[in-house]
mmCIF file of the N, C-alpha and C atoms, coordinates in Angstrom:
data_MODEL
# 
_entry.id   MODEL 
# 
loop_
_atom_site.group_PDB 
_atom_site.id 
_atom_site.type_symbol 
_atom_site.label_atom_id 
_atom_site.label_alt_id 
_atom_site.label_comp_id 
_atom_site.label_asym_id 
_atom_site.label_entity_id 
_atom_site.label_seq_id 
_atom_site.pdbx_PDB_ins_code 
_atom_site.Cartn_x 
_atom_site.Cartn_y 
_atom_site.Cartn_z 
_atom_site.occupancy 
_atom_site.B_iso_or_equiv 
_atom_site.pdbx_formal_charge 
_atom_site.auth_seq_id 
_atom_site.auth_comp_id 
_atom_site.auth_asym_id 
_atom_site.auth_atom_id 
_atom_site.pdbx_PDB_model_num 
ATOM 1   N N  . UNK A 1 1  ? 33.759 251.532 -21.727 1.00 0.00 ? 1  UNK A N  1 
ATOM 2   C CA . UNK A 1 1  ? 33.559 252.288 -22.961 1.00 0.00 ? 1  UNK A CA 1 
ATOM 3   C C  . UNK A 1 1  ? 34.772 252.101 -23.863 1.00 0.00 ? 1  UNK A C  1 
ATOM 4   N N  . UNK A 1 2  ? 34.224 252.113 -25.180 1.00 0.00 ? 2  UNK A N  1 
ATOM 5   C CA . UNK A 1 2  ? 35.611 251.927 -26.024 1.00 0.00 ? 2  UNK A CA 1 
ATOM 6   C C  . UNK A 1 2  ? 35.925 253.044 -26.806 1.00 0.00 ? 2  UNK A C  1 
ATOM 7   N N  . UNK A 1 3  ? 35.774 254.354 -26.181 1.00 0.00 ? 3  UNK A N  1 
ATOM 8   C CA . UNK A 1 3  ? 35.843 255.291 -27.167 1.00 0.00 ? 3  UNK A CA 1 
ATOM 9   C C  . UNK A 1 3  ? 36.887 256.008 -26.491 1.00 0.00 ? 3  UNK A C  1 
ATOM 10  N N  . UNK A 1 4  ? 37.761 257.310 -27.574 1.00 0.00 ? 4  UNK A N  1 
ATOM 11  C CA . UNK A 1 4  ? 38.502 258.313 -26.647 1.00 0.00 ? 4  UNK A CA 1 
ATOM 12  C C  . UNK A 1 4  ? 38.609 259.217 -27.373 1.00 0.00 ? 4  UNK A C  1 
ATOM 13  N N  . UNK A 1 5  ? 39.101 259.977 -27.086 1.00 0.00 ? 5  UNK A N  1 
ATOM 14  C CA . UNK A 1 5  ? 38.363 261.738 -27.607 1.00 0.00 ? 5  UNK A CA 1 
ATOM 15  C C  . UNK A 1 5  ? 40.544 262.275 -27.761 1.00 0.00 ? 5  UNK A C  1 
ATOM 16  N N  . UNK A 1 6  ? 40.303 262.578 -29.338 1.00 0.00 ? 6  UNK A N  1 
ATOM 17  C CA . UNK A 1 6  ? 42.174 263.295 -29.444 1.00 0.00 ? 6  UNK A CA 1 
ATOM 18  C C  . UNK A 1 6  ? 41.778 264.278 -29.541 1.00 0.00 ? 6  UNK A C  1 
ATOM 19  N N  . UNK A 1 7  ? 42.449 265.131 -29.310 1.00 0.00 ? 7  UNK A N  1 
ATOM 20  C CA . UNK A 1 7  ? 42.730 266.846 -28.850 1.00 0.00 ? 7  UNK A CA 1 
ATOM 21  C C  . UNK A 1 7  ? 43.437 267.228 -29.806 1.00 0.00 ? 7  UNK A C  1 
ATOM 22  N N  . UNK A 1 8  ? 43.030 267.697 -30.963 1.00 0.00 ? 8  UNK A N  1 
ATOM 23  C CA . UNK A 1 8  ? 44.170 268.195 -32.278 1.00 0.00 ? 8  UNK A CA 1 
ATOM 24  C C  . UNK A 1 8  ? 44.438 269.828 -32.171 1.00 0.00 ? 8  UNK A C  1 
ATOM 25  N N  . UNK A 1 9  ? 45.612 270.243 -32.846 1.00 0.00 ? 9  UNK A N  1 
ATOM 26  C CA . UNK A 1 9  ? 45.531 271.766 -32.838 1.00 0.00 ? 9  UNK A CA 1 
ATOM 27  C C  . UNK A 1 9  ? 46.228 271.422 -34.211 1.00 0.00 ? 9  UNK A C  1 
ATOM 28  N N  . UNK A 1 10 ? 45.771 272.669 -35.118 1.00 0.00 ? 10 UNK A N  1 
ATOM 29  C CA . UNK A 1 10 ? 45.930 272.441 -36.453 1.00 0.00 ? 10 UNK A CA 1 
ATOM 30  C C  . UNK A 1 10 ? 46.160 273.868 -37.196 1.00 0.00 ? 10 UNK A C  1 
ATOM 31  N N  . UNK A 1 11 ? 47.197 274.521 -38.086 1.00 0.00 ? 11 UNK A N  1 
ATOM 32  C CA . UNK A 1 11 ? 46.327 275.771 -38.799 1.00 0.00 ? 11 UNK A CA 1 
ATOM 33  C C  . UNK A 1 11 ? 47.588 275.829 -39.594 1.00 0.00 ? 11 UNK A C  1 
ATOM 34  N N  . UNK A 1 12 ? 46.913 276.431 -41.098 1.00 0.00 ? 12 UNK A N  1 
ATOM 35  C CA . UNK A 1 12 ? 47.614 276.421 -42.201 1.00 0.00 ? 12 UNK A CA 1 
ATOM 36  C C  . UNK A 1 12 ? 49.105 277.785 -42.106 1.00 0.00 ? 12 UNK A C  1 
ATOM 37  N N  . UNK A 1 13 ? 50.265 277.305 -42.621 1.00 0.00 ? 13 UNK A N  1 
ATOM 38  C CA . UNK A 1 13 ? 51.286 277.743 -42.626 1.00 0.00 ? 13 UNK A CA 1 
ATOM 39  C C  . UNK A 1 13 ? 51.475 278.786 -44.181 1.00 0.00 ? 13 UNK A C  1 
ATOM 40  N N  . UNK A 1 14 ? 52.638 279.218 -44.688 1.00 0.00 ? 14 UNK A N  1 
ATOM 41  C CA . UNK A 1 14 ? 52.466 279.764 -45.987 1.00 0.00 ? 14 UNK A CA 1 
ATOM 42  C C  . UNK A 1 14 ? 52.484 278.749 -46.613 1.00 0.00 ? 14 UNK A C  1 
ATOM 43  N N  . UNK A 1 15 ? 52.100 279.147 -48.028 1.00 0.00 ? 15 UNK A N  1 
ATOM 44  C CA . UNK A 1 15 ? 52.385 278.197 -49.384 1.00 0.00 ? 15 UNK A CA 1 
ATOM 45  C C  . UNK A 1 15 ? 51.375 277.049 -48.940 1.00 0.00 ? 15 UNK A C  1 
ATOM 46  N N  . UNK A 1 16 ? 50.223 277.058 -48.198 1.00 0.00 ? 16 UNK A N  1 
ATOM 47  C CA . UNK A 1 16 ? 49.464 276.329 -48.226 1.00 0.00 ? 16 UNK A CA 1 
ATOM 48  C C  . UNK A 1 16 ? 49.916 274.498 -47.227 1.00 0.00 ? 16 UNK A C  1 
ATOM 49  N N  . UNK A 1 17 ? 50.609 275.068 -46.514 1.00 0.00 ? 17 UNK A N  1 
ATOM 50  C CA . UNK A 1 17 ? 50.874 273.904 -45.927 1.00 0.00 ? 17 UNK A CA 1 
ATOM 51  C C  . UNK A 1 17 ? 50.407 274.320 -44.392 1.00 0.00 ? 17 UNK A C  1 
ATOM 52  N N  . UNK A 1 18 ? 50.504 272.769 -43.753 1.00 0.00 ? 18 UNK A N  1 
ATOM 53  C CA . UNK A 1 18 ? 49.748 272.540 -42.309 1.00 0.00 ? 18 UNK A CA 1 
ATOM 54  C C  . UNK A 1 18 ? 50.798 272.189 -41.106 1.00 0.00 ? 18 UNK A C  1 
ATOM 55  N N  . UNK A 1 19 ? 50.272 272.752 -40.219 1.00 0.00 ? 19 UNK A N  1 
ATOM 56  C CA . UNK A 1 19 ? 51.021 272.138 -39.254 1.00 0.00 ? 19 UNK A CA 1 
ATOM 57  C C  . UNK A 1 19 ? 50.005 271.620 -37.939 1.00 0.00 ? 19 UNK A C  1 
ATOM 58  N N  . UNK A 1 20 ? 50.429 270.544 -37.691 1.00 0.00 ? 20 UNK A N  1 
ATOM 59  C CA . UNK A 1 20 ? 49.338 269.486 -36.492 1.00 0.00 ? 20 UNK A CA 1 
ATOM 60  C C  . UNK A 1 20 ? 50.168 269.253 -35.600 1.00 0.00 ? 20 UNK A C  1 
ATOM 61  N N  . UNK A 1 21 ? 49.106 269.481 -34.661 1.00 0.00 ? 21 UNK A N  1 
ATOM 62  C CA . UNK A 1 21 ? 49.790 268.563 -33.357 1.00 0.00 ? 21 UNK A CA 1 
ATOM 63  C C  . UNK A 1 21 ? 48.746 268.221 -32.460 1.00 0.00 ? 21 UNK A C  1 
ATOM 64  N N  . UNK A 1 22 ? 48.917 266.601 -32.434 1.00 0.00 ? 22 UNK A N  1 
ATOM 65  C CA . UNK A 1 22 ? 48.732 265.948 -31.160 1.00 0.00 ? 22 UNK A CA 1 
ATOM 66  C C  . UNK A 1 22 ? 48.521 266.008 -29.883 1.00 0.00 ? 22 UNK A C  1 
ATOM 67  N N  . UNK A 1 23 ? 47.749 267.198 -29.499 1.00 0.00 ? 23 UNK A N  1 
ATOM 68  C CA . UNK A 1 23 ? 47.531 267.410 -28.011 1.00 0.00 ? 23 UNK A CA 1 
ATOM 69  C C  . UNK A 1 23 ? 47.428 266.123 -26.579 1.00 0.00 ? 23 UNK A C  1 
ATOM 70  N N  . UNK A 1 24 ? 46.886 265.560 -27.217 1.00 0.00 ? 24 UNK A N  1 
ATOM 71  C CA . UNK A 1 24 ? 46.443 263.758 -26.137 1.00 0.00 ? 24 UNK A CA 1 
ATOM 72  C C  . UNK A 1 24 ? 45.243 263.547 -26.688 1.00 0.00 ? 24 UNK A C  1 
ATOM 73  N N  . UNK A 1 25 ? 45.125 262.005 -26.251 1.00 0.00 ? 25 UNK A N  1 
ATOM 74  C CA . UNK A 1 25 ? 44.134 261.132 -26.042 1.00 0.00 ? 25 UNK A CA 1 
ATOM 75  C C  . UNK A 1 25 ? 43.595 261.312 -24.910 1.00 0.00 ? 25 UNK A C  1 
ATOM 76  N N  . UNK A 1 26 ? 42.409 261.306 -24.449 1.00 0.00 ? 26 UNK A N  1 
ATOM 77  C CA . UNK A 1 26 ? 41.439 261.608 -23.534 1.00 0.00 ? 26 UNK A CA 1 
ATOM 78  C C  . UNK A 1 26 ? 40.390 260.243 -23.193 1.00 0.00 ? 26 UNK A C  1 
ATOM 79  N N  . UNK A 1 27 ? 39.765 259.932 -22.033 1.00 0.00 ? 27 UNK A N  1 
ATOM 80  C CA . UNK A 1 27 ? 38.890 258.895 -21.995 1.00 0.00 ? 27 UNK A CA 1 
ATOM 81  C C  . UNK A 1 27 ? 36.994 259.466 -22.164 1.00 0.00 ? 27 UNK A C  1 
ATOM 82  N N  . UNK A 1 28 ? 37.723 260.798 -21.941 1.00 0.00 ? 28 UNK A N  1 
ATOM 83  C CA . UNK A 1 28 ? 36.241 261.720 -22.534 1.00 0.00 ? 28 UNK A CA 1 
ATOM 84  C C  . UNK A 1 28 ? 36.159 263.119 -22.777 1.00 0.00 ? 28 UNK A C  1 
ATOM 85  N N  . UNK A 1 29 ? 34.916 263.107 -23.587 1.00 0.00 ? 29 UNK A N  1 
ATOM 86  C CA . UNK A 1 29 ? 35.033 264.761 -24.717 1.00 0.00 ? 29 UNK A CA 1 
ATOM 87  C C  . UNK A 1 29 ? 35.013 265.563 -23.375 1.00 0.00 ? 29 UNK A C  1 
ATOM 88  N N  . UNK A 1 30 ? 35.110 265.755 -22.112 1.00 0.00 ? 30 UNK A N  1 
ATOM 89  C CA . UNK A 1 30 ? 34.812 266.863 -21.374 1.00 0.00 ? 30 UNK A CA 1 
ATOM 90  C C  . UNK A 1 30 ? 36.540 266.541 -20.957 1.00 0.00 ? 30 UNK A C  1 
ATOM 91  N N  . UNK A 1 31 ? 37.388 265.515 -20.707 1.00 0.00 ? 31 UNK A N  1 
ATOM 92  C CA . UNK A 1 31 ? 38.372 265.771 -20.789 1.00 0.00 ? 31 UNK A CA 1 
ATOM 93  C C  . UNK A 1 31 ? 39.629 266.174 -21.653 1.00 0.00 ? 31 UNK A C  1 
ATOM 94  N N  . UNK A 1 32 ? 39.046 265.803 -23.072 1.00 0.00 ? 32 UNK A N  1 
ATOM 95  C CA . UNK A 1 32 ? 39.655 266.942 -23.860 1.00 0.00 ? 32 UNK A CA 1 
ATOM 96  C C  . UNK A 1 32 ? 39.463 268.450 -24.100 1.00 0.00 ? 32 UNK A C  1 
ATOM 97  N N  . UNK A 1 33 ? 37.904 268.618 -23.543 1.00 0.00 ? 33 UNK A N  1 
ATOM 98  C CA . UNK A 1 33 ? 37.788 270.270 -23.767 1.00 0.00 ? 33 UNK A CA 1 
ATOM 99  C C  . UNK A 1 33 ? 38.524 270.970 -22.851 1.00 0.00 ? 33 UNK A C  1 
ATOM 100 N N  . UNK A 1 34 ? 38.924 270.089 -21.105 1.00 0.00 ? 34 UNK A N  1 
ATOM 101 C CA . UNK A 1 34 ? 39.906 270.473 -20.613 1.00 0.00 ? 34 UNK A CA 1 
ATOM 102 C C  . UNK A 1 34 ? 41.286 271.102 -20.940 1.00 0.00 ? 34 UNK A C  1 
ATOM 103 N N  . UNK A 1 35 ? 41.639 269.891 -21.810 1.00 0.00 ? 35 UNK A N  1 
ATOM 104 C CA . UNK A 1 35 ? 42.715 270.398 -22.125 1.00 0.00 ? 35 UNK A CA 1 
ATOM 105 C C  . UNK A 1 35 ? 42.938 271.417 -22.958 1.00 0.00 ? 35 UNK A C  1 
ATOM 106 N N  . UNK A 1 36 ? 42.094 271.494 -23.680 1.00 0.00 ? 36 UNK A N  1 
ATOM 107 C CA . UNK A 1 36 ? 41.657 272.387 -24.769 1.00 0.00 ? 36 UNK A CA 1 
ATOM 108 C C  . UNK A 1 36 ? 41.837 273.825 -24.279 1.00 0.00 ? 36 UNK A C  1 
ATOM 109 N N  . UNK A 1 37 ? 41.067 274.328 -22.894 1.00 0.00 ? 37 UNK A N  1 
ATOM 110 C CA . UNK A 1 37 ? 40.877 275.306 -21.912 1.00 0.00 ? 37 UNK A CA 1 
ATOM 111 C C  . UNK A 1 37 ? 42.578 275.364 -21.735 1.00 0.00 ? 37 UNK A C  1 
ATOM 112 N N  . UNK A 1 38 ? 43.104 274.378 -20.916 1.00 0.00 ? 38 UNK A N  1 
ATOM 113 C CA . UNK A 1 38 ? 44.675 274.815 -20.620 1.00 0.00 ? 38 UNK A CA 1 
ATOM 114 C C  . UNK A 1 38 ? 45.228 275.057 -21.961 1.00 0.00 ? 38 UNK A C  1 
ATOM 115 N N  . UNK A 1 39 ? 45.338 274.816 -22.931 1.00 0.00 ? 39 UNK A N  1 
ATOM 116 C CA . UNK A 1 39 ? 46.357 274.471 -23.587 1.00 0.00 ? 39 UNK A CA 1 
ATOM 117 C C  . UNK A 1 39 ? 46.315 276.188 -24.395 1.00 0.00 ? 39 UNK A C  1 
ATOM 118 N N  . UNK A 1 40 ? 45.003 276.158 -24.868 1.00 0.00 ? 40 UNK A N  1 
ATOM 119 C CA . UNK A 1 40 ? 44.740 277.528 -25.434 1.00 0.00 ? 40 UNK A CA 1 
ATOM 120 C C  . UNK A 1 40 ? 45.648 278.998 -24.603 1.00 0.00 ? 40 UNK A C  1 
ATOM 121 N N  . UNK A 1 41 ? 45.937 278.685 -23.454 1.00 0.00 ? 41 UNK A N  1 
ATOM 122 C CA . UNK A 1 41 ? 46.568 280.015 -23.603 1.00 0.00 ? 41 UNK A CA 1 
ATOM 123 C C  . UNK A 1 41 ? 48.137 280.110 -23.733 1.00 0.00 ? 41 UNK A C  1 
ATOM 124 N N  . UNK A 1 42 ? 48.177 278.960 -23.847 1.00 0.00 ? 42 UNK A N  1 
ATOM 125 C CA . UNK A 1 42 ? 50.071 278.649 -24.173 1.00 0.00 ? 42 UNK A CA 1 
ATOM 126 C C  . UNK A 1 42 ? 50.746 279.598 -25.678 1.00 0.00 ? 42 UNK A C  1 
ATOM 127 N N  . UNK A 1 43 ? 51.742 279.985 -25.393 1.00 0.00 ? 43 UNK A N  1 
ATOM 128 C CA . UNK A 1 43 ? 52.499 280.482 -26.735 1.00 0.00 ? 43 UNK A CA 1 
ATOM 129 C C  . UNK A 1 43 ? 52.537 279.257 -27.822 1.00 0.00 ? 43 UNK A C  1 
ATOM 130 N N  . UNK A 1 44 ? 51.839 280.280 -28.826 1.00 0.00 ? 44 UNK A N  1 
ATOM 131 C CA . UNK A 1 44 ? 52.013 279.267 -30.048 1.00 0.00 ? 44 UNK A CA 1 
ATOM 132 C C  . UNK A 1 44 ? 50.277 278.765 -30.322 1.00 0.00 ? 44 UNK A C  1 
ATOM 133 N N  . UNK A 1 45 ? 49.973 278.229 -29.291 1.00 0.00 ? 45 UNK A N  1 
ATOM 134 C CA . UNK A 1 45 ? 48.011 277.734 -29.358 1.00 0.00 ? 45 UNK A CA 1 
ATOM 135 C C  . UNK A 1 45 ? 47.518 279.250 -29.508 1.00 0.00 ? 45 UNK A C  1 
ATOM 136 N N  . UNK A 1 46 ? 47.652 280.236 -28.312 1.00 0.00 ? 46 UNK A N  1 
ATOM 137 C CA . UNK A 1 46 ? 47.274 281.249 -28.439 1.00 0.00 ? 46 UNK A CA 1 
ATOM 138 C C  . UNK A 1 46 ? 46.658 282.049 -29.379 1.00 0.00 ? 46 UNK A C  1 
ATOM 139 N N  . UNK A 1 47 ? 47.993 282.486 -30.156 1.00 0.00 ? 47 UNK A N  1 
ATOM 140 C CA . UNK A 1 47 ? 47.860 282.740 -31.576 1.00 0.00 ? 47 UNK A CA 1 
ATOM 141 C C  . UNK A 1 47 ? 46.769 282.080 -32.392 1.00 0.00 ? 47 UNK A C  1 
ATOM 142 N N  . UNK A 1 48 ? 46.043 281.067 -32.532 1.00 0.00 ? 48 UNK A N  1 
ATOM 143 C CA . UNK A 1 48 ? 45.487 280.404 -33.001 1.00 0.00 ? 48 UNK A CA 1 
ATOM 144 C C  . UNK A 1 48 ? 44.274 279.571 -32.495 1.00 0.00 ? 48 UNK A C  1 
ATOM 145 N N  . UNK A 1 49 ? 43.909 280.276 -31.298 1.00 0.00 ? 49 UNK A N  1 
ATOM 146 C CA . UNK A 1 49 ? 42.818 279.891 -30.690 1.00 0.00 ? 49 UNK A CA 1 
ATOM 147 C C  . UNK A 1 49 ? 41.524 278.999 -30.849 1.00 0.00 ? 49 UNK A C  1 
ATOM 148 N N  . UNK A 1 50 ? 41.206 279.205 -32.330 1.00 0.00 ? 50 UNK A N  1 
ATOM 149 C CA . UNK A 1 50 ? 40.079 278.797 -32.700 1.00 0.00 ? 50 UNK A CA 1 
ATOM 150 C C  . UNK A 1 50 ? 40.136 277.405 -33.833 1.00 0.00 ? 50 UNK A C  1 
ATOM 151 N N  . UNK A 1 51 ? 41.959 276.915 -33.540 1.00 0.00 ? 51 UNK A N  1 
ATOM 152 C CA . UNK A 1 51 ? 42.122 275.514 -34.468 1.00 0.00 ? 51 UNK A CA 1 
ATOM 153 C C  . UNK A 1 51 ? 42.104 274.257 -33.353 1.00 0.00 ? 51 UNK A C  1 
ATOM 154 N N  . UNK A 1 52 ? 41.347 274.144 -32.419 1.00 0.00 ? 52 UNK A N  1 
ATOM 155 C CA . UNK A 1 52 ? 41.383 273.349 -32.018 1.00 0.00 ? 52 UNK A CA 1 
ATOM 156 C C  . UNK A 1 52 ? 40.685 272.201 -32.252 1.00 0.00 ? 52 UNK A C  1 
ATOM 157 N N  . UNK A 1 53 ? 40.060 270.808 -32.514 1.00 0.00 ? 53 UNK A N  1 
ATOM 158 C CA . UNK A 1 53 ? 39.814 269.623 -33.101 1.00 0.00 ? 53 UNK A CA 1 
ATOM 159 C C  . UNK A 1 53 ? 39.605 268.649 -31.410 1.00 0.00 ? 53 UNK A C  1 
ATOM 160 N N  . UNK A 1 54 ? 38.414 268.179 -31.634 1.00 0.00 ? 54 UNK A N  1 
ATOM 161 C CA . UNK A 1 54 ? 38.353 267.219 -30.656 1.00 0.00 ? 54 UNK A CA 1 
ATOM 162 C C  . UNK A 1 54 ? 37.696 265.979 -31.700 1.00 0.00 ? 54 UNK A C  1 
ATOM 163 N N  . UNK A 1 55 ? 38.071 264.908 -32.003 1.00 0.00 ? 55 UNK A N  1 
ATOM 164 C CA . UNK A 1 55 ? 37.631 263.488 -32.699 1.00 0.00 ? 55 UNK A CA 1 
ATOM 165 C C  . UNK A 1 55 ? 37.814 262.364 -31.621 1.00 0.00 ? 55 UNK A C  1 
ATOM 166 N N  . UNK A 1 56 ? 36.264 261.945 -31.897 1.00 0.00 ? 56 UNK A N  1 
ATOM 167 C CA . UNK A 1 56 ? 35.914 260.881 -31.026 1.00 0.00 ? 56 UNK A CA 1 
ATOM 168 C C  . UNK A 1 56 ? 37.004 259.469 -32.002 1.00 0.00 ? 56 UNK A C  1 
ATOM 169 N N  . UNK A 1 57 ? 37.272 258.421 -31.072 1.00 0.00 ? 57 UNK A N  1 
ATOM 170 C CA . UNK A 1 57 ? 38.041 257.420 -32.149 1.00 0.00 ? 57 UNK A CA 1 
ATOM 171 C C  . UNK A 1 57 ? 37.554 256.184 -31.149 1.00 0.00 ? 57 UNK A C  1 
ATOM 172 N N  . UNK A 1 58 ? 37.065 255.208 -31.975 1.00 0.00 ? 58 UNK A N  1 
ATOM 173 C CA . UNK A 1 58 ? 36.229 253.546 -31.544 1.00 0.00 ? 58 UNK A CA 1 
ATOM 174 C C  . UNK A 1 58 ? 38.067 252.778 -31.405 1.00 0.00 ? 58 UNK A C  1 
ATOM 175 N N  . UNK A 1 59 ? 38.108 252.317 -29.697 1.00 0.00 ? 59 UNK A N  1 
ATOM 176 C CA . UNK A 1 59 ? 39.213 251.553 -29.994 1.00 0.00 ? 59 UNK A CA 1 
ATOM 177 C C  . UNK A 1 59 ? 39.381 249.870 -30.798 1.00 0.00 ? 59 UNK A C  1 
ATOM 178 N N  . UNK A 1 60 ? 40.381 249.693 -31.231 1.00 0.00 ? 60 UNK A N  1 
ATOM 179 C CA . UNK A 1 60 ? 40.619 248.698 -32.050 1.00 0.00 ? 60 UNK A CA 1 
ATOM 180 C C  . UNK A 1 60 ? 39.853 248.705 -33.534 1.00 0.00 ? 60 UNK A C  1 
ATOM 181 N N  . UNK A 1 61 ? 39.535 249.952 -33.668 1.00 0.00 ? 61 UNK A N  1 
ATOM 182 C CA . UNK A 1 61 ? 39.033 250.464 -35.355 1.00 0.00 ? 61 UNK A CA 1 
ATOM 183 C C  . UNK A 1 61 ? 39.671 250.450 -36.073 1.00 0.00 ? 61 UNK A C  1 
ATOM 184 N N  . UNK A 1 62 ? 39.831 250.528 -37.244 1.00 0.00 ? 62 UNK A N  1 
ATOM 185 C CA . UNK A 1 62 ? 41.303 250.422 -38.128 1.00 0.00 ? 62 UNK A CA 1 
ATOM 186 C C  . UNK A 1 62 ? 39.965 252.106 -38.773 1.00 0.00 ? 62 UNK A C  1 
ATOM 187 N N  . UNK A 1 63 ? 41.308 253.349 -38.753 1.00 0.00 ? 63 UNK A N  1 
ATOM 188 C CA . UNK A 1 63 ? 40.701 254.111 -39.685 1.00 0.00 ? 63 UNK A CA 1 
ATOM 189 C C  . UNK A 1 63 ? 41.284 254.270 -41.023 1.00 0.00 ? 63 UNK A C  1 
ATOM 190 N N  . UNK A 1 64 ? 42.045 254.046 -41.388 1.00 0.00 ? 64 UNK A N  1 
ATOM 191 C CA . UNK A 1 64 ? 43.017 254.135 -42.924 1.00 0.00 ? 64 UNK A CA 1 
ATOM 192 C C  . UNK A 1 64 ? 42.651 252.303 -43.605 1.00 0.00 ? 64 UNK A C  1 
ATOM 193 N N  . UNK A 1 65 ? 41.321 252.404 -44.268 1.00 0.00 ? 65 UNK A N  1 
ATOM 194 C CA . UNK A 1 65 ? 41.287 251.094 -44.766 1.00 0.00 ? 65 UNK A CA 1 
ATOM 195 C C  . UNK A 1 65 ? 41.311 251.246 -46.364 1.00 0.00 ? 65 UNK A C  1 
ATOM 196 N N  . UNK A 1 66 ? 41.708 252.322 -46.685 1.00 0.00 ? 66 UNK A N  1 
ATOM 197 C CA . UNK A 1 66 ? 42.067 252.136 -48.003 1.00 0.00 ? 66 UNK A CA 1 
ATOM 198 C C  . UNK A 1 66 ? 42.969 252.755 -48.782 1.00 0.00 ? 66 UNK A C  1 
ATOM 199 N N  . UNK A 1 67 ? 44.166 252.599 -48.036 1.00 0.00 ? 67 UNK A N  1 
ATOM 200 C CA . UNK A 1 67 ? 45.613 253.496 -48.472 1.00 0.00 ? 67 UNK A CA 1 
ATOM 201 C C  . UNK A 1 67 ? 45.643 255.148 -48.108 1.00 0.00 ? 67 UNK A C  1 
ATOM 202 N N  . UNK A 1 68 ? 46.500 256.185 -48.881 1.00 0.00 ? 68 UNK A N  1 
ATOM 203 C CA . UNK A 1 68 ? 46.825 257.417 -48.374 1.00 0.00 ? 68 UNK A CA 1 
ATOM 204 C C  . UNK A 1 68 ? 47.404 257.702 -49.658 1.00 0.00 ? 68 UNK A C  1 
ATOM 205 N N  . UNK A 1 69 ? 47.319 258.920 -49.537 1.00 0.00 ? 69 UNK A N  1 
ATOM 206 C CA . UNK A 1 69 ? 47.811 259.979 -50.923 1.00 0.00 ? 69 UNK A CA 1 
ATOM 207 C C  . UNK A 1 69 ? 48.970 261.234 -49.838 1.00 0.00 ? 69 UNK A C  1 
ATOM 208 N N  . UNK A 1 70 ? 49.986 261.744 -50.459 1.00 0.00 ? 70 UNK A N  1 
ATOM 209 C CA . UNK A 1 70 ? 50.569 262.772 -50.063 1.00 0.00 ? 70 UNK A CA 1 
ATOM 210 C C  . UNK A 1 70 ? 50.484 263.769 -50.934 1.00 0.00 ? 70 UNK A C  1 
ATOM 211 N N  . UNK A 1 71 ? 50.010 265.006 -50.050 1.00 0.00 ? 71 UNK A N  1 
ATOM 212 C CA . UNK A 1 71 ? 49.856 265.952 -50.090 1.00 0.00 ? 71 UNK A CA 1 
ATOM 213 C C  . UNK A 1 71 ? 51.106 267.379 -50.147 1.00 0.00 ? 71 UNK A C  1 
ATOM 214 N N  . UNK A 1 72 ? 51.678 267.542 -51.135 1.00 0.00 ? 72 UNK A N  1 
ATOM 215 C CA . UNK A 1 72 ? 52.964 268.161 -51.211 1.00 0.00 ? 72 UNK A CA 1 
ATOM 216 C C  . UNK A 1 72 ? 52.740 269.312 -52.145 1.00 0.00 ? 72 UNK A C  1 
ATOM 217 N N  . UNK A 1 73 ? 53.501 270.366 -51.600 1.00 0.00 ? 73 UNK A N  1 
ATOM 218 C CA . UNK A 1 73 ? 53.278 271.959 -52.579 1.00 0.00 ? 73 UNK A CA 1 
ATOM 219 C C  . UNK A 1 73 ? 51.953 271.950 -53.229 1.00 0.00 ? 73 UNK A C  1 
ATOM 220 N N  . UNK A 1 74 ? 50.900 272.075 -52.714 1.00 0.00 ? 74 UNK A N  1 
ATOM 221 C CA . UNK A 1 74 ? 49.851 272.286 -53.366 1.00 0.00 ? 74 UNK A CA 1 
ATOM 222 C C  . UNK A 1 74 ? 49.149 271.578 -54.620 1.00 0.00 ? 74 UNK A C  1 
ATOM 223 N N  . UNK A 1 75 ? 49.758 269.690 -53.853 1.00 0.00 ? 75 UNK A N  1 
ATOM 224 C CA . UNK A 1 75 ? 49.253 269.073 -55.411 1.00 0.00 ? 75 UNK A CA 1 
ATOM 225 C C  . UNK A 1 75 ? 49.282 267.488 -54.497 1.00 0.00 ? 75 UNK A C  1 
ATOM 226 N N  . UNK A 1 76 ? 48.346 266.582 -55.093 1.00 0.00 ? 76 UNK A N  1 
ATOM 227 C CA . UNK A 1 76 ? 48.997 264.885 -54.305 1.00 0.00 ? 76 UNK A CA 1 
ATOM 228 C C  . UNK A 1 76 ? 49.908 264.576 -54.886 1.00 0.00 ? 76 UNK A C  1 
ATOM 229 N N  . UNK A 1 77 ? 50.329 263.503 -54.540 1.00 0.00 ? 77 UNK A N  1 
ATOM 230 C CA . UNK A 1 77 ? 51.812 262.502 -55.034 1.00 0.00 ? 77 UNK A CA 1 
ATOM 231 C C  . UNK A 1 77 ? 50.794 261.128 -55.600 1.00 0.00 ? 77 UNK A C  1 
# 
């Protein structure tokens, strides 16, 4: 199989900004909901229980095929 499942935790900060993190790469969605299960009761996930993100990703895909914009104080660059 060429697929794998990332485990995101995600939730907006003041002034409209984000903070992400990278939980792992997984070889399947039942092993990220795993982690998902552990990770949720850690300080810090806790609080925020319900930002968790599982995205399937095709390996050797290119996903950024048409540049990026930054996102700063509530406006792009």
């Amino acid at each position: 199989m060429n697929e794998v499942f990332a485990l995101w935790h995600s939730y907006e900060l003041n002034e409209g900004e984000e903070e992400s993190k990278l939980i792992g790469i997984y070889a399947s969605h039942a092993d990220a909901e795993a982690a998902r299960a552990r990770s949720v009761a850690l300080p810090g996930f806790c609080d925020h229980p319900d930002n968790f993100l599982i995205e399937s990703h095709t390996l050797g895909q290119d996903k950024w095929t048409e540049g990026f914009v930054t996102w700063r104080n509530g406006a792009f660059e």
